[in-house]
SEBATOR-113221 format. One record per residue (C-alpha): residue number from 1; residue in one letter; y, x, z. Coordinates in steps of 0.2 Angstrom, whole numbers. Layout:
// SEBATOR-113221
<rec n="NUM" res="a" Y="Y" X="X" Z="Z"/>
...
//
This chain:
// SEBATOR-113221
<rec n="1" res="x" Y="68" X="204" Z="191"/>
<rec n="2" res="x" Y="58" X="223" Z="189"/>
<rec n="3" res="x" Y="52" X="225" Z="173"/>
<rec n="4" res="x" Y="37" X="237" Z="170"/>
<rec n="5" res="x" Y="32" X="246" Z="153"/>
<rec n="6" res="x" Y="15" X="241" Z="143"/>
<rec n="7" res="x" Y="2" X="254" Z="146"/>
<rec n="8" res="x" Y="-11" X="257" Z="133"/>
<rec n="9" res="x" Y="-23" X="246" Z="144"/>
<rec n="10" res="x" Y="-11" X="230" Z="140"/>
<rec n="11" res="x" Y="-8" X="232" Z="124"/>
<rec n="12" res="x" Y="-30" X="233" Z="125"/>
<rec n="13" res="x" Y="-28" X="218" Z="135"/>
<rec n="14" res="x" Y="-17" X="210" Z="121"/>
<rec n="15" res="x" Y="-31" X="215" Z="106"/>
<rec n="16" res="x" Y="-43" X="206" Z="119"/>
<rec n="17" res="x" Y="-34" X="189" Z="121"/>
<rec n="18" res="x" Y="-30" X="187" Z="102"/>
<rec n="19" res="x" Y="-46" X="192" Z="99"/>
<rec n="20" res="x" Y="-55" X="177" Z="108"/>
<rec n="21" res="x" Y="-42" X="166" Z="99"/>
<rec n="22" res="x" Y="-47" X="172" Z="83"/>
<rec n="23" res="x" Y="-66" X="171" Z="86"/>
<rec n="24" res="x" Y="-61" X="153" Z="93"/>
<rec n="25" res="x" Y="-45" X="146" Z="84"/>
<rec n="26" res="x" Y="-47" X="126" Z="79"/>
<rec n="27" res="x" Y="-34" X="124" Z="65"/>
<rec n="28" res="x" Y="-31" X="106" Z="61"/>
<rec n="29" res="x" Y="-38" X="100" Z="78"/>
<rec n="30" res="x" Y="-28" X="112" Z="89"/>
<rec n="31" res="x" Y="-42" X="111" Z="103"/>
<rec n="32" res="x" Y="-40" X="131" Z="104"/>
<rec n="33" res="x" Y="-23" X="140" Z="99"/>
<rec n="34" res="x" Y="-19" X="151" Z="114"/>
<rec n="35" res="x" Y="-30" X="165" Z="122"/>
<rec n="36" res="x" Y="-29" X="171" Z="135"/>
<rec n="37" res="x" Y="-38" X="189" Z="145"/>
<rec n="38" res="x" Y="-36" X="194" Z="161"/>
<rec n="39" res="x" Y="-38" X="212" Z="169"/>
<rec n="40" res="x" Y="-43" X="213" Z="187"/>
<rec n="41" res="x" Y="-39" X="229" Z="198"/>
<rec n="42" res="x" Y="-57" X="234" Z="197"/>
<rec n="43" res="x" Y="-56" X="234" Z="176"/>
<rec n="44" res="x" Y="-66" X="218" Z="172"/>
<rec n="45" res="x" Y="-59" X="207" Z="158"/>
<rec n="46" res="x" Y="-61" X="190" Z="158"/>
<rec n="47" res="x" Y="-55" X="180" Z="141"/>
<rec n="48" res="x" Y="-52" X="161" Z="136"/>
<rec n="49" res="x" Y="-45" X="150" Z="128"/>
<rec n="50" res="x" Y="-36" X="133" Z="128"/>
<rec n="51" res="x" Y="-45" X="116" Z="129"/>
<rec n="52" res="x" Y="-34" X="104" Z="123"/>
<rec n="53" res="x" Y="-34" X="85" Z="123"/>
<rec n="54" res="x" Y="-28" X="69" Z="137"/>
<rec n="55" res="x" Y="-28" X="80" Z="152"/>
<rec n="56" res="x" Y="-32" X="98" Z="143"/>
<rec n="57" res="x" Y="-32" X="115" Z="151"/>
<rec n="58" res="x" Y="-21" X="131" Z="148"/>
<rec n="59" res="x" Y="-30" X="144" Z="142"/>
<rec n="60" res="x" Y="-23" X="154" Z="158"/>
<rec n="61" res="x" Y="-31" X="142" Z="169"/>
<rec n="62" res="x" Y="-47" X="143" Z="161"/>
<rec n="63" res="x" Y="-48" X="164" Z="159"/>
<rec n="64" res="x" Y="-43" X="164" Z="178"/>
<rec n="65" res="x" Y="-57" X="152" Z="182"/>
<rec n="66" res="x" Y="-69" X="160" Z="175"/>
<rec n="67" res="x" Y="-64" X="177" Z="184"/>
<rec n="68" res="x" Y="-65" X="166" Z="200"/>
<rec n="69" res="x" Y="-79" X="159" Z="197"/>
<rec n="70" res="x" Y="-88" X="177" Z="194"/>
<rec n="71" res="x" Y="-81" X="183" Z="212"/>
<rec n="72" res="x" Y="-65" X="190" Z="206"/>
<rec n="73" res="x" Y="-50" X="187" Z="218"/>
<rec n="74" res="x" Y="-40" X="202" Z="214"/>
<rec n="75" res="x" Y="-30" X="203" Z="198"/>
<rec n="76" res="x" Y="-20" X="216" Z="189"/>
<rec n="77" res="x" Y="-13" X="209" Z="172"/>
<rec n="78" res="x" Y="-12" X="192" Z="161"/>
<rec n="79" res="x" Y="-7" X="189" Z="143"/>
<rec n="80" res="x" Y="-7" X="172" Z="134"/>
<rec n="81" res="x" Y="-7" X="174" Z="116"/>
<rec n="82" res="x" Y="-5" X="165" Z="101"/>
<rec n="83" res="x" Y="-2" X="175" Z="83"/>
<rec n="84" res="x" Y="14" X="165" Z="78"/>
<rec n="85" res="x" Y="24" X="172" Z="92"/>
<rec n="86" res="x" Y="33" X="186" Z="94"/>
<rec n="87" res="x" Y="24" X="199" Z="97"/>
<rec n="88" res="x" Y="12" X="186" Z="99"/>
<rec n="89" res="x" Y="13" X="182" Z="116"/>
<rec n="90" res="x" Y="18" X="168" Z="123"/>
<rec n="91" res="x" Y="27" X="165" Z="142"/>
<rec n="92" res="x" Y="14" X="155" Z="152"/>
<rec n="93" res="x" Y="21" X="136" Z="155"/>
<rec n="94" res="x" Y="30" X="130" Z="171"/>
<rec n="95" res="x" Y="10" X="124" Z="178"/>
<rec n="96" res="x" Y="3" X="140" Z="176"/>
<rec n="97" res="x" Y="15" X="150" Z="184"/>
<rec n="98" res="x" Y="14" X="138" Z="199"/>
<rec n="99" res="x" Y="-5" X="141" Z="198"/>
<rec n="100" res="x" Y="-3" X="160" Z="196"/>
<rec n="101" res="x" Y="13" X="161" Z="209"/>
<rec n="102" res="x" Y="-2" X="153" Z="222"/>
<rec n="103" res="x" Y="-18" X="162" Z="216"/>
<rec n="104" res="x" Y="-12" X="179" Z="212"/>
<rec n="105" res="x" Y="8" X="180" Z="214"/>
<rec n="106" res="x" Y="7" X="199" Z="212"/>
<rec n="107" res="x" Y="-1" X="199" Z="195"/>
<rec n="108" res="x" Y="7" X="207" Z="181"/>
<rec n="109" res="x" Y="11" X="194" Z="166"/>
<rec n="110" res="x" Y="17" X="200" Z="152"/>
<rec n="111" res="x" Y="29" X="192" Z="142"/>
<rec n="112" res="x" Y="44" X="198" Z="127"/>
<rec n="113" res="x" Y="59" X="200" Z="137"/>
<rec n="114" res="x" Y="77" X="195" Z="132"/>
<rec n="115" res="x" Y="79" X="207" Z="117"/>
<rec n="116" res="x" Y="61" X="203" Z="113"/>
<rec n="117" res="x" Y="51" X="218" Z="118"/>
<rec n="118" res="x" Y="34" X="218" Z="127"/>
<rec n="119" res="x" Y="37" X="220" Z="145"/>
<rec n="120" res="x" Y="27" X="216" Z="163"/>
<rec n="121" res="x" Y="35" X="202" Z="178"/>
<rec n="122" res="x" Y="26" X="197" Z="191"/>
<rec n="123" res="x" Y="20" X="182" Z="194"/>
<rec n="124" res="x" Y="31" X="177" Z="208"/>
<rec n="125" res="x" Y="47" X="182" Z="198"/>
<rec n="126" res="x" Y="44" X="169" Z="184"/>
<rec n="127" res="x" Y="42" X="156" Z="198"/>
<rec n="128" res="x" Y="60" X="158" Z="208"/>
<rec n="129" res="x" Y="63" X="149" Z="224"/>
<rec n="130" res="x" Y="46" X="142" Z="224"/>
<rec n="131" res="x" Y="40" X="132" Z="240"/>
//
């Protein structure tokens, strides 16, 4: 699996996913304790954040819904976050990277690698010997 370095836009991208967490965080009830932003390749960020509950929503597949849903269809870089994490990012679960392997497989995820320093995967490289 490539690993790619963090850029000053990820880290950017970090600050905006732990900053719609902040502004939306539900202690106690845990409706909202991951964020989520998205860059696409044309620059536009789109944040969100979990909803939790019977049949909840990652925050992944909400941010990226709402790019969708504004005409998006090309994306460059994800990050889930939540602040008691390393580095406070969080490895997108086993639905969302089937959702990101089929929507956008060459997008950038970024997640702590083995010794625990921010890198970038792609998509398609957290989902091996997918269908």
């Amino acid at each position: 699996m490539r690993k790619y370095k963090l850029n000053d836009g990820d880290r950017r991208l970090i600050e905006a996913a732990l900053e719609v967490l902040k502004n939306n965080f539900d202690d106690g009830v845990y409706n909202h304790t991951v964020g989520c932003a998205v860059r696409c390749k044309n620059g536009n960020i789109y944040k969100g954040v979990n909803c939790d509950g019977n049949h909840g929503s990652c925050a992944e597949y909400i941010t990226v819904g709402m790019a969708i849903s504004n005409g998006e269809r090309e994306f460059d870089a994800i990050v889930a976050v939540h602040e008691k994490f390393p580095n406070s990012v969080i490895p997108p679960c086993g639905n969302c990277r089937q959702m990101l392997f089929e929507y956008c497989p060459d997008v950038l995820v970024i997640v702590n690698d083995e010794e625990g320093r921010l890198v970038k995967v792609r998509a398609r490289d957290l989902l091996p010997l997918a269908w």
